[in-house]
N, C-alpha and C positions, 0 to 999 in steps of 0.2 A: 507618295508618302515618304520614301526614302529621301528626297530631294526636301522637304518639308523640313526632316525630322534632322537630315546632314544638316540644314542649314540652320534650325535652331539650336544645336549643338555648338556651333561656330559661332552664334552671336550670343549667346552664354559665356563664350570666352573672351570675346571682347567685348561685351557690356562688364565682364569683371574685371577686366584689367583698367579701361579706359572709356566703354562707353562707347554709344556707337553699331548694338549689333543690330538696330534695322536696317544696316546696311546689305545685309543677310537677309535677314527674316521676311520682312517687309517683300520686298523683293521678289522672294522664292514664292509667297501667297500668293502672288498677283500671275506670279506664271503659271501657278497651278491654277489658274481660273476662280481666283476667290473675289467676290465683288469688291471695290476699295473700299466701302466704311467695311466690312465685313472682317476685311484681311486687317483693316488698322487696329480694329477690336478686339482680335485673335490673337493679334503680335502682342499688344497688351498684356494679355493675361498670361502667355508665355513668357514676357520680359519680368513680368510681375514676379513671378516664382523667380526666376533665375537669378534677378537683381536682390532679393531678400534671402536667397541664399547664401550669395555673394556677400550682403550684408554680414551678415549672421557669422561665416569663417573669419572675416576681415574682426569685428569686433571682440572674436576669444583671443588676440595676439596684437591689434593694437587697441592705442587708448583712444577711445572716442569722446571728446567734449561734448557733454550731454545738454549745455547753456546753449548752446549753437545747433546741436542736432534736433533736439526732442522740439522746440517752436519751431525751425525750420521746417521739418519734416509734418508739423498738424498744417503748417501754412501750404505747402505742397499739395498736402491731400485737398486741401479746398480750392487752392488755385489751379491745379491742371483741371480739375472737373470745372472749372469756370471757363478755360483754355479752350478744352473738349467741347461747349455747352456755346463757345463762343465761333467755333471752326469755321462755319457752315459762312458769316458775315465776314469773313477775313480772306482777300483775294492770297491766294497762293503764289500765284505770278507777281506779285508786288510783295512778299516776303523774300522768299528764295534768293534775291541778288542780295540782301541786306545778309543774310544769314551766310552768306557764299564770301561777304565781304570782313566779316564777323570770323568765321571760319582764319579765311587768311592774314587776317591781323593775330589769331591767337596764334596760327604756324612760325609767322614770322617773329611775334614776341616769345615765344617758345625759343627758339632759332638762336634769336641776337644775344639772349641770355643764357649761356649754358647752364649757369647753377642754377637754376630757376627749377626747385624741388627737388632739387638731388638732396640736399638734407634740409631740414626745419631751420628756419629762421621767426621765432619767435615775435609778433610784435606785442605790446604792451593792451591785456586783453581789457580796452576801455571799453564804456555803455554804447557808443558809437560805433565803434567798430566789429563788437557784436552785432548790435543792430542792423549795419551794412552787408553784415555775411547773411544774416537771419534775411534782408530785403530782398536779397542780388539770388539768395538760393530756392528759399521755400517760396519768393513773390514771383519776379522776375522770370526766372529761366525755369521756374516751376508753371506759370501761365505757357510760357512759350511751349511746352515739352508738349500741353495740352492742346494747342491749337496746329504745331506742327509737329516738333520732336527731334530733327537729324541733328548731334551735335548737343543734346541734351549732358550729357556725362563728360562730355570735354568741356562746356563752359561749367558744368558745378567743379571740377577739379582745379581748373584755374580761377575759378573764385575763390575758392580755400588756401590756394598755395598764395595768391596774391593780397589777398584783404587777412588773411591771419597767418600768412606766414608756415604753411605745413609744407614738408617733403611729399610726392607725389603719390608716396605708397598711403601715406596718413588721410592725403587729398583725395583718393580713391576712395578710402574707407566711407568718411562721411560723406563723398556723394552718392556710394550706393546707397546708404540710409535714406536719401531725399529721392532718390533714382528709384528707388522702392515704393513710395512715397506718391509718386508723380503716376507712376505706371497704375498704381489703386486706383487714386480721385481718377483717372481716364475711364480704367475699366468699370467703376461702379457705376459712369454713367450710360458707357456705350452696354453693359449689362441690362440696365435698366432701360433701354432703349431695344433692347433684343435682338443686337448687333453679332452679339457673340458667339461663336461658331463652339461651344465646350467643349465638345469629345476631341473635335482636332486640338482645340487649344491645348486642352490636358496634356494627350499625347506629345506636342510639343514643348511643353512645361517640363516635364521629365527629360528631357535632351538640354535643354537650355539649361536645366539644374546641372545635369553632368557636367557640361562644359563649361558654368559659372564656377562651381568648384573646382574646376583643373585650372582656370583661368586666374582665380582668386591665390589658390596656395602658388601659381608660379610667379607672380607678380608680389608677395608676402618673400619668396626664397629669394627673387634674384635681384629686386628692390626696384628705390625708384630710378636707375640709371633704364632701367627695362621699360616701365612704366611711361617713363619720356619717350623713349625711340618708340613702342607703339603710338603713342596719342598722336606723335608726328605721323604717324604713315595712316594712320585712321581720318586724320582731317587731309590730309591728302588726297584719299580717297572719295569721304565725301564731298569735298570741292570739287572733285572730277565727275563725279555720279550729279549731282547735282546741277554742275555745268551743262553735262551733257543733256539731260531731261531738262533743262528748262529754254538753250539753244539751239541745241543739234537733235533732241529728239522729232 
């Protein structure tokens, strides 16, 4: 339980900053002996609370475009449960290198451009280009969160800084709206599937909250130059973790 409860603590603070805490979570369940749909269902409902917390701080101190949030985010809730609904038919070994390759094109294009979200660069908010963020966030990377998830909160961040132009603190903001969003349409359905382990979930819903909210106001205080240097060393990470389980393990 301590190891549980550390480690959803720790992925509350970097699901608020950047996304990324099943790298934690996930993890820690399977070593505690939790069956895998069991553990994926749990982490959900933990990530659930903490990401809408996260929401929720992010939202009283930046401005959230509600044209782009509020459809993206009903498209989420329908598309991960679609995601989740579709798992089971989608080999895992044949995602993983695509996601691993995905990963390091967004390190790299991170990398090569240093301004890239340190401050907002506006583009010109046309029907299209709505539309592209609304497709790429609540369709796209909201189906995917559902059928797999690593890396979820890093492509909605770099969809927001690149198709409309946000700083990475702004890009935060309204991915955890959809990140909120994605982690529901999952849970209602592995719920309704009676996947869901609740007392542990709970239990670690309340650590993930705490560490969503430390995570949230320090990434709000120290902006997006902070924000960047995590997202790099999280898809770093991932890349590695992932490497290793689907090579070396």
């Amino acid at each position: 339980m301590v190891l549980l409860l550390g480690a959803a603590a720790g992925a509350g603070w970097v699901d608020a900053v950047v996304g990324g805490g099943g790298l934690l979570q996930l993890p820690a369940l399977l070593v505690a002996g939790v069956p895998p749909v069991q553990a994926l269902a749990t982490n959900k409902l933990a990530a659930f609370a903490g990401t809408a917390s996260a929401a929720v701080t992010y939202a009283r101190t930046t401005k959230i475009d509600a044209s782009v949030a509020v459809p993206a985010g009903l498209g989420a809730l329908l598309f991960s449960g679609l995601g989740a609904a579709s798992a089971a038919a989608i080999s895992r070994d044949a995602l993983i290198p695509l996601v691993m390759a995905a990963l390091v094109g967004v390190a790299l294009f991170v990398t090569l451009r240093p301004g890239l979200g340190t401050r907002p660069h506006p583009h010109p908010r046309t029907g299209g280009r709505l539309a592209a963020a609304i497709a790429a966030t609540g369709v796209g990377v909201a189906f995917y969160d559902g059928i797999l998830g690593p890396g979820t909160g890093t492509f909605l961040i770099i969809a927001f800084t690149t198709i409309l132009g946000l700083d990475f603190v702004s890009g935060s903001a309204h991915s955890k709206i959809i990140n909120s969003c994605t982690n529901l349409g999952a849970l209602l359905l592995f719920g309704y599937q009676g996947h869901v382990l609740w007392l542990l979930g709970l239990a670690m819903a309340v650590c993930n909250v705490a560490g969503a909210q430390l995570g949230a106001r320090m990434a709000l205080r120290r902006g997006a130059a902070f924000v960047r240097a995590v997202l790099l060393c999280v898809v770093v990470a991932m890349v590695a973790k992932l490497g290793y389980e689907q090579f070396l393990a």
